[in-house]
C-alpha positions as CSV (number, residue, x, y, z in Angstrom):
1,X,22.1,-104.6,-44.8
2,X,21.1,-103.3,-41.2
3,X,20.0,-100.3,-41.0
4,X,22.9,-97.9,-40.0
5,X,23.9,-93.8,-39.9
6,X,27.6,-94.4,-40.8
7,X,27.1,-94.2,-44.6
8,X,25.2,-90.8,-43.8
9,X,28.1,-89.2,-41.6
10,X,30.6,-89.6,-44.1
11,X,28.4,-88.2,-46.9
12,X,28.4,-85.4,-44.4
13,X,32.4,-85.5,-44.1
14,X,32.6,-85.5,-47.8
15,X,29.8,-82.6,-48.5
16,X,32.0,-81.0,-45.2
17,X,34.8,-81.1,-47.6
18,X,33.3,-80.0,-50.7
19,X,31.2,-77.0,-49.4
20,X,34.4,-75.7,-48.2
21,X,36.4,-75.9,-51.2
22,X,34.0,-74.6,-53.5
23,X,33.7,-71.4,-50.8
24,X,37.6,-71.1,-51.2
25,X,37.3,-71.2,-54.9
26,X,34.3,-68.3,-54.8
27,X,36.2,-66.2,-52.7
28,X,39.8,-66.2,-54.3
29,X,41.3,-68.1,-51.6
30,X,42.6,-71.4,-53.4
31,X,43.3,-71.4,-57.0
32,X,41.5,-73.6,-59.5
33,X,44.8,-76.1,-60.2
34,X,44.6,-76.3,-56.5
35,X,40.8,-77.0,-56.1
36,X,41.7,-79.9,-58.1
37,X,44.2,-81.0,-55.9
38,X,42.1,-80.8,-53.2
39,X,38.9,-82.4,-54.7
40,X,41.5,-85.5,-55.8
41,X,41.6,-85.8,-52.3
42,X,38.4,-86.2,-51.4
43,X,38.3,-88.5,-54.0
44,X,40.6,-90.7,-52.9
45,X,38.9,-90.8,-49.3
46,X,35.3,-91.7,-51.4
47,X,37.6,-94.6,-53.2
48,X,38.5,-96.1,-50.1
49,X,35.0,-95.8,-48.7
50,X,33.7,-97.6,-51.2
51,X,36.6,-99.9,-51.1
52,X,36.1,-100.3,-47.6
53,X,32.5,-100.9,-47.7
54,X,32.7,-104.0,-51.1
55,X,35.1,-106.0,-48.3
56,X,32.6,-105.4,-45.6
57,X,30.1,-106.7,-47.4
58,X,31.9,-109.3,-49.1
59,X,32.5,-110.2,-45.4
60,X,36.3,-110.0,-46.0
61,X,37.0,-108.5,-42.5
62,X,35.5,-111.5,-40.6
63,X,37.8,-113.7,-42.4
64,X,40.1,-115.8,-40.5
65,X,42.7,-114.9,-42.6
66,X,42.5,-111.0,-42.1
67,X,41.6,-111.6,-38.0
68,X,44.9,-112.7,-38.0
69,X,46.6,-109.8,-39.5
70,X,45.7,-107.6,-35.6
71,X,43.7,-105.4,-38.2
72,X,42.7,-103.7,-34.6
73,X,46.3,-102.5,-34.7
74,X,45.8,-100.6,-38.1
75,X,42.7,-100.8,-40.0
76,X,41.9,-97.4,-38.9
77,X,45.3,-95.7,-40.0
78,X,44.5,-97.0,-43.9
79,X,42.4,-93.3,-44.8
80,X,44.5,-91.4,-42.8
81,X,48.0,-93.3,-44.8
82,X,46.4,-92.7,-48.2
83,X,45.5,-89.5,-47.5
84,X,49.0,-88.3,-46.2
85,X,50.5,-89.8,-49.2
86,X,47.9,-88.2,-51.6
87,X,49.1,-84.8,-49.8
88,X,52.9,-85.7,-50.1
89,X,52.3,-86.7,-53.8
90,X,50.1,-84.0,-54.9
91,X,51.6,-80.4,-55.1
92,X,48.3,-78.6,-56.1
93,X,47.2,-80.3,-52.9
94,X,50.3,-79.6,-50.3
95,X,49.7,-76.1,-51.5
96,X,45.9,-75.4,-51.3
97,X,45.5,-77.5,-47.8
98,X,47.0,-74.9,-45.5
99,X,45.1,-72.0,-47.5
100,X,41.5,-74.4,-47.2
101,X,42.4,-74.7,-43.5
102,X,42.4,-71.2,-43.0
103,X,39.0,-69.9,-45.1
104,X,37.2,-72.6,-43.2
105,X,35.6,-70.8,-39.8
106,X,36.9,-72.5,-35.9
107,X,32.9,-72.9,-35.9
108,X,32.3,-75.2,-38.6
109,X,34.9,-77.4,-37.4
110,X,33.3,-77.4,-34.1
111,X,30.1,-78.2,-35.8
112,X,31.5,-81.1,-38.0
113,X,32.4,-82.4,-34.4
114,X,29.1,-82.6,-33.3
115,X,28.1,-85.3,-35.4
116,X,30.1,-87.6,-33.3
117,X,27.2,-87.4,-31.1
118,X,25.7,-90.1,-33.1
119,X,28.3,-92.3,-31.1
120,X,24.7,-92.7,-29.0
121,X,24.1,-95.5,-31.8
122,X,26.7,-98.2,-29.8
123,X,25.6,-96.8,-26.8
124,X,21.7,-97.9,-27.6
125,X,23.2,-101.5,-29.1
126,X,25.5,-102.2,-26.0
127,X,21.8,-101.6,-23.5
128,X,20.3,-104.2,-25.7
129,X,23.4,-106.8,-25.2
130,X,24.3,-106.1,-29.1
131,X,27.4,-104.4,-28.9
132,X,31.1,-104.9,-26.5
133,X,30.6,-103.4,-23.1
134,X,34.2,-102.6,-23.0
135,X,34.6,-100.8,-25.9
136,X,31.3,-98.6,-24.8
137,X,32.7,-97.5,-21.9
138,X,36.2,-97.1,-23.3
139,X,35.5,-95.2,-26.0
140,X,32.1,-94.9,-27.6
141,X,30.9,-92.9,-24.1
142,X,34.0,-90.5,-24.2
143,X,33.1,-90.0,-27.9
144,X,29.5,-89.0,-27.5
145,X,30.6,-86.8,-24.3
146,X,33.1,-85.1,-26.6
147,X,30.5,-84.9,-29.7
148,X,28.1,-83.2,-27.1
149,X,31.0,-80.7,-26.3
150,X,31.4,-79.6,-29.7
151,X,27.8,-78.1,-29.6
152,X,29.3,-75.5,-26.5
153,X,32.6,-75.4,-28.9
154,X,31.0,-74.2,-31.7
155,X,28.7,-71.9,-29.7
156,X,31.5,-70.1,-28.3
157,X,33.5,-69.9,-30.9
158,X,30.4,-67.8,-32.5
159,X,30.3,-65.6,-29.5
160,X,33.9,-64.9,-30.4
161,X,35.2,-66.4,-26.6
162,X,36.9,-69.2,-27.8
163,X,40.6,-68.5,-27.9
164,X,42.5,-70.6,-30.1
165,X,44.8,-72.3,-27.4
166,X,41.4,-73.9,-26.1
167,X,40.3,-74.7,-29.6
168,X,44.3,-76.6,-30.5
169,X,43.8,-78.0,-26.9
170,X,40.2,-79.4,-27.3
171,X,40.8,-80.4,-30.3
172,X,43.8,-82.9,-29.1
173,X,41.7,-83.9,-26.9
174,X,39.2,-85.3,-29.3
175,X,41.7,-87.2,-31.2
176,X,43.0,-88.8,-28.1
177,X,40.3,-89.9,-26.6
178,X,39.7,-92.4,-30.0
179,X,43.8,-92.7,-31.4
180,X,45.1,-93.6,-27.6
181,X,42.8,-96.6,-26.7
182,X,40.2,-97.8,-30.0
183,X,42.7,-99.4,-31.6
184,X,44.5,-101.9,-28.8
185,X,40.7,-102.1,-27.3
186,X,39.0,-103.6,-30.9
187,X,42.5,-105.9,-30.7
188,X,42.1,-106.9,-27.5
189,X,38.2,-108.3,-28.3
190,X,39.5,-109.9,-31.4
191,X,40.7,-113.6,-31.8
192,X,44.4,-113.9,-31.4
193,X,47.6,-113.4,-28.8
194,X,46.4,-110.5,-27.9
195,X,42.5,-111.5,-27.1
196,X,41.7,-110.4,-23.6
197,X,37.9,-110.0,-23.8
198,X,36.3,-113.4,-24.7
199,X,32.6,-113.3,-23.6
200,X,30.1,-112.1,-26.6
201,X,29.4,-109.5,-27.7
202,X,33.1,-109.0,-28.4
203,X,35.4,-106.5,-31.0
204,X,33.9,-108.6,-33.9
205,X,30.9,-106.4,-33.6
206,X,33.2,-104.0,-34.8
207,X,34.4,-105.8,-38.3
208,X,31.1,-106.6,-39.2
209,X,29.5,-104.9,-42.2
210,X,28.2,-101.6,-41.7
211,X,29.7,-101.1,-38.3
212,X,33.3,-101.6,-40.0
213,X,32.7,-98.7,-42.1
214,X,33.3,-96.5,-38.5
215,X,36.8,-97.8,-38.0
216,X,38.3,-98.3,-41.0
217,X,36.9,-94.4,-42.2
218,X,34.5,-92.9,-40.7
219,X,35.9,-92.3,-37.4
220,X,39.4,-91.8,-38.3
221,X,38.4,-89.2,-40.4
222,X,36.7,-87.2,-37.3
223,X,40.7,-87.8,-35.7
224,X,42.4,-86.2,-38.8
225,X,40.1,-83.1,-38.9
226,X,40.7,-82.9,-34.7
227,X,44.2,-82.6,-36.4
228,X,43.8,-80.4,-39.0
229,X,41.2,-78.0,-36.8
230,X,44.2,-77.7,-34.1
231,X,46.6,-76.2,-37.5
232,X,44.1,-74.3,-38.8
233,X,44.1,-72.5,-35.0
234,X,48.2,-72.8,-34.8
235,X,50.2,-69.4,-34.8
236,X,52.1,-70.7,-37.9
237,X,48.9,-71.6,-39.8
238,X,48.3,-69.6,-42.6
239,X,44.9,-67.5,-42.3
C-alpha cells in the first residue's frame, strides 16, 4: 500500500463526529435514543469506508467494467446518498442532527476545514509528474487555498468577528469549489465518450487504491459538513 494521509483524515472526520456527540450527550443537549441515532450514522459512513477501501484494494475501481459506468459522475455522491437516507430512515437521527449541529461551536467547524490543507499531498505528486495537471489546477489548488482559509475562519470566529452570513457564505463556497467541477473533471480524464484529457498522468490516478478513498469519502464528507456548517449558522437552525 503506498504510503498515504487519507486513511488518517477520515479517522479525524469520524473522531470529529464522535467527540461531538458524546459532548452533546454530557451536556443534555441530545438524548441517549438519539446519540444512538446519531452514532448509527457514523457507522454507516465507517461501513462504506471500509467498503470503499476492500474494492480499492481489490482493484475494483480500475476495472473496465466499472470505468465504463462514468463513476466520475457519481462515485462521490455514494456517502453523501447513504447518509441522507440513513437520516430519512432514522427518527432518533432526523431528530438529534439539528440539536448536534447547534452544540458544535462555528470554530470547530472551521477547524475541521483546515485539514483540507493536506490537499498539498496532489500538489507535491503533480511537481513530480505523478498526479493529473488538470485536476491540480482545477481543484486540488482551490482546495488547499480554501483549507488555508479555514485557519483565519476559525481564528475569527474565536475573536467573535465572524458573522454568520460570512460563515453560511464561506462555507458554500467550500463545497463549490469541489461539488461544481471534481466530478465532470475525474470524468473527463477517464476512458470513455466523455475522455478529454488523454496524456498520462490522467483521472485514473484518482481510482487507484488509496487515492480512491478521497473521492469516493473522504472529500465528499468535507462538502457535506460545508453543508451542514452553513445550517448550523442558518437563522432557522436550532441553537
Amino acid at each position: 500500500m503506498t504510503w498515504s494521509l487519507i486513511p488518517l483524515l477520515f479517522a479525524l472526520q469520524v473522531v470529529f463526529l464522535a467527540h461531538h456527540i458524546l459532548q452533546a450527550l454530557r451536556h443534555k443537549r441530545i438524548t441517549t435514543h438519539e446519540t444512538f441515532g446519531l452514532a448509527l450514522g457514523v457507522f454507516v459512513l465507517i461501513a462504506w469506508f471500509g467498503t470503499s477501501w476492500g474494492l480499492g484494494q481489490a482493484g475494483i475501481y480500475l476495472q473496465e467494467g466499472f470505468l465504463k459506468m462514468y463513476p466520475g459522475l457519481w462515485l462521490s455522491m455514494v456517502p453523501v446518498v447513504l447518509a441522507v437516507t440513513a437520516w430519512l430512515v432514522v427518527p432518533s437521527l432526523r431528530s438529534g442532527l439539528p440539536k448536534l449541529l447547534g452544540a458544535i461551536p462555528l470554530e470547530s467547524w472551521a477547524w475541521l476545514q483546515a485539514l483540507r490543507i493536506a490537499a498539498i499531498g496532489t500538489l507535491l505528486k503533480t511537481f513530480s509528474g505523478e498526479f493529473p495537471l488538470y485536476f491540480e489546477l482545477i481543484v486540488g489548488v482551490p482546495d488547499l487555498i480554501f483549507g488555508v482559509t479555514a485557519v483565519f475562519v476559525a481564528l475569527s470566529c474565536r475573536r467573535g468577528t465572524m458573522t454568520a452570513r460570512r460563515f453560511r457564505l464561506w462555507n458554500l463556497i467550500g463545497a463549490a469549489i469541489i461539488v461544481l467541477p471534481a466530478g465532470l473533471i475525474i470524468q473527463m480524464g477517464l476512458p470513455g465518450a466523455m475522455q478529454v484529457f488523454k496524456t498520462a498522468p490522467t483521472s485514473i490516478e484518482v481510482l487507484r487504491f488509496p487515492m480512491v478513498l478521497a473521492p469516493s469519502v473522504v472529500v465528499p464528507l468535507f462538502v457535506l459538513f460545508n453543508l451542514l456548517a452553513a445550517w448550523r449558522a442558518s437563522p432557522t437552525a436550532e441553537n
